[in-house]
C-alpha positions in Angstrom: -18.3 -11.7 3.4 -15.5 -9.5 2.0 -14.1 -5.9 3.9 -13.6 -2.8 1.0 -11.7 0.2 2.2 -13.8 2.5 -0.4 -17.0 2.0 -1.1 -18.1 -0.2 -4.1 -20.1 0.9 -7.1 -22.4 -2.1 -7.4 -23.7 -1.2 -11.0 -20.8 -2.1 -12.3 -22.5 -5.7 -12.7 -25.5 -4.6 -14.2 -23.3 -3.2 -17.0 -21.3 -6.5 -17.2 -24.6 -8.6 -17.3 -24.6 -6.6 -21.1 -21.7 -7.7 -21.9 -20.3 -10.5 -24.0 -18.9 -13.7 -22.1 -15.3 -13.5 -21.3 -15.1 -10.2 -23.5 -14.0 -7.5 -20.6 -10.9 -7.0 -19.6 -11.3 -5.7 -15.9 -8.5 -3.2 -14.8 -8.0 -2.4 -11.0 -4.1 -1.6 -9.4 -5.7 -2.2 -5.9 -5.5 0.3 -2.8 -2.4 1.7 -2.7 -0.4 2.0 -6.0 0.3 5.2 -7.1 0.7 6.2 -10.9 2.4 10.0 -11.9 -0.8 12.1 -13.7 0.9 11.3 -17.2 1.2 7.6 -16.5 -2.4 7.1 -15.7 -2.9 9.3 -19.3 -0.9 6.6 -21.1 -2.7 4.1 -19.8 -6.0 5.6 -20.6 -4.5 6.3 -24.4 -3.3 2.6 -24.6 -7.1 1.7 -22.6 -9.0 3.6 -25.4 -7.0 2.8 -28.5 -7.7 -1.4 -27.5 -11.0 -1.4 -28.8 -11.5 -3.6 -26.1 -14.5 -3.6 -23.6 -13.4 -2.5 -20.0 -14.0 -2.2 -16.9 -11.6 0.1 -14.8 -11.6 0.9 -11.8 -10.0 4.5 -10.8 -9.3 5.3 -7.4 -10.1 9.1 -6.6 -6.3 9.4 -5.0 -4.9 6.8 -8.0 -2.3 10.0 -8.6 -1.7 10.5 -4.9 -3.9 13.4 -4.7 -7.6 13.9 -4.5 -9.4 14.1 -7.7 -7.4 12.1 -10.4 -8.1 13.3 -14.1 -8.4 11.3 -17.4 -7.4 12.8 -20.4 -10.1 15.5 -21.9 -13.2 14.0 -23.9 -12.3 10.2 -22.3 -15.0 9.8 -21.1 -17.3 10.4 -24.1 -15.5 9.0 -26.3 -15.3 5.7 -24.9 -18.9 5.4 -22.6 -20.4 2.6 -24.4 -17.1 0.4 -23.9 -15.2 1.7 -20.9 -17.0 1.8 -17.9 -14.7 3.8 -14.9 -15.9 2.7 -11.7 -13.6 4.6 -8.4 -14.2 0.4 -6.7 -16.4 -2.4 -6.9 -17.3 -5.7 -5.6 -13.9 -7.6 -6.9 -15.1 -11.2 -6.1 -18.2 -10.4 -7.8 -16.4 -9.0 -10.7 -13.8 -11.5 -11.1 -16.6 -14.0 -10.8 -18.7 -12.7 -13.6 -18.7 -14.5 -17.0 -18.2 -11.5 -19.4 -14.2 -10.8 -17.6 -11.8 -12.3 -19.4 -8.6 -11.0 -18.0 -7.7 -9.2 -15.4 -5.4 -6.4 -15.4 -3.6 -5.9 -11.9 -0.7 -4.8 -9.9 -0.2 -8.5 -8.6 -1.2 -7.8 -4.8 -1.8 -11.5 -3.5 -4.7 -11.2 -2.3 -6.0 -10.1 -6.3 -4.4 -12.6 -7.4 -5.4 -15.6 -5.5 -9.0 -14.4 -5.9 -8.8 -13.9 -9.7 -7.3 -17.6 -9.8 -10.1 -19.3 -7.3 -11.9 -17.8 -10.3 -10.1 -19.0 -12.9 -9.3 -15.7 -14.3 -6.0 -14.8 -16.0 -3.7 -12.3 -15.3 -1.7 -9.2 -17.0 0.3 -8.4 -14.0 1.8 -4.6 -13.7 3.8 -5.0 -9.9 4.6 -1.7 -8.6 6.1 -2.5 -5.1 6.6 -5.1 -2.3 5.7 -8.4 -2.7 4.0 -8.0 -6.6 7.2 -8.5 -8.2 7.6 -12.0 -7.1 4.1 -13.1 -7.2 4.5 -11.5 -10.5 7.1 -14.1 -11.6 5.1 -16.9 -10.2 2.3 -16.1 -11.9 3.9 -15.7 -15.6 6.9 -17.6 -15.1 6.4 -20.7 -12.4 2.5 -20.7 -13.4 1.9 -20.0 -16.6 -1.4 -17.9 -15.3 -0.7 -14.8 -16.7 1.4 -12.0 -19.0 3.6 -9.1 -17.9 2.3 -5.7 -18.5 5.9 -4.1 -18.1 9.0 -5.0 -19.7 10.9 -7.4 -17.5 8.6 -6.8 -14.6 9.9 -3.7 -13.7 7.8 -0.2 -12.5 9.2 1.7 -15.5 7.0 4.0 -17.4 4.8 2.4 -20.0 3.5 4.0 -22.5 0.4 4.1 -24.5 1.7 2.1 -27.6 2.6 -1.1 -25.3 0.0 -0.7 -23.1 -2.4 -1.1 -26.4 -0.5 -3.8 -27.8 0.0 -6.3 -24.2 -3.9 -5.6 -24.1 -5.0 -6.8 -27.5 -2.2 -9.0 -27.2 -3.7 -11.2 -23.6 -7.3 -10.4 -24.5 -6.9 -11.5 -28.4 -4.2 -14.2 -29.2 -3.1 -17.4 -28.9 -0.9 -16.9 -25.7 -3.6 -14.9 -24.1 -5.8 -18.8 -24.5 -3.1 -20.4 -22.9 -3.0 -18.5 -20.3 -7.1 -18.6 -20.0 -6.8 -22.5 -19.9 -4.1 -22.7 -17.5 -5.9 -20.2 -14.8 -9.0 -22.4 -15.7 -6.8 -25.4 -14.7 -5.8 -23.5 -11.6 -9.1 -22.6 -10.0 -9.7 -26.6 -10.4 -7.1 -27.0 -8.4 -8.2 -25.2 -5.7 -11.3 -26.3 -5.3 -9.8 -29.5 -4.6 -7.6 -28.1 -2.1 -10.1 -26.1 -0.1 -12.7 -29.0 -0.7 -13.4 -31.4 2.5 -10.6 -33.8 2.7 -8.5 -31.3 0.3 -4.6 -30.8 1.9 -6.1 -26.8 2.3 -9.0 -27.3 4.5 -7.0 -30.4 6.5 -4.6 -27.6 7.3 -7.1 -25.5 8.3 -9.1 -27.9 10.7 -5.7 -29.0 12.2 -5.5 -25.3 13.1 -8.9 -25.0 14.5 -8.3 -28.0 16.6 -4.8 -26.8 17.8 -6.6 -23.2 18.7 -9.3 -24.8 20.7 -6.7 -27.4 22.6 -4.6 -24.1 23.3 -7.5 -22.7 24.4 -8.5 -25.8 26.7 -4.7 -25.7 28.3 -5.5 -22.1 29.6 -9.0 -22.8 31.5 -8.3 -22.6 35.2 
């Protein structure tokens, strides 16, 4: 059972379900980052001149104000490749065999659920916490590529957002990566299996909750 703060265009899968296996690159910067009108422009430029298949997903206040706009003629020109979505099911995305990378502003909980699906990253932190979950997951983990140039929130434009693209979606580092999420989500499935250090955490915590519990009954 997952919880979405906007409401999730579903059809997205149907559309994936035509797509090649680990041919999409899924692109989603989560619920609250912001990006000026002519970022989200470059990154539509750099989207579109990929050639890659993608699915992005573009919040309706991705500018900070209702209504954000992609360049003119986007759209048409790229609807049998890019499919804009304004949310969807991420789990189920992130799950499906056609992604093959995942795009994202490094929020934990994105990453952690692209990794229990074995699902590199190209990570693009824009506050908080990102920018060291970013280093862990290209530096420490070896999971995932940086979007940015030293991890930072500077403006990127169109030219170097087309060439990271191609660049995790199409070469050699971009399947090391792959293998090493792949490696990843084995790992925790042994953790969260029965007997795995994860769920023995987890049931110590249950049974500490309930003993608590227990000590307050009159």
């Amino acid at each position: 059972m997952t919880v979405s703060l906007w409401p999730e265009d579903d059809a997205c899968l149907e559309w994936l379900n035509a797509q090649k296996p680990r041919s999409v690159l899924y692109v989603s910067l989560g619920s609250i980052a912001i990006l000026s009108k002519e970022q989200l422009h470059e990154v539509a430029i750099g989207l579109e001149a990929s050639g890659l298949s993608i699915l992005w997903v573009v919040r309706d206040d991705l500018t900070g104000i209702k209504g954000a706009s992609l360049p003119q003629g986007f759209l048409d020109r790229t609807q049998n490749r890019i499919r804009v979505v304004s949310w969807c099911p991420q789990l189920l995305v992130l799950s499906h065999e056609a992604v093959g990378g995942f795009l994202t502003h490094g929020g934990w909980n994105s990453s952690m659920e692209a990794l229990s699906m074995g699902v590199p990253m190209l990570v693009w932190p824009h506050l908080g916490d990102q920018f060291l979950n970013a280093e862990f997951i290209v530096a420490k983990w070896g999971v995932g590529l940086e979007l940015s140039h030293g991890g930072t929130k500077d403006f990127i434009g169109s030219k170097r957002i087309e060439s990271m693209v191609r660049k995790f979606m199409g070469s050699h580092e971009g399947e090391v990566v792959r293998a090493k999420a792949k490696e990843m989500r084995q790992q925790i499935l042994k953790v969260v299996a029965k007997g795995g250090s994860s769920n023995n955490n987890l049931q110590s915590f249950v049974t500490w909750v309930k003993h608590q519990a227990e000590l307050r009954q009159p």
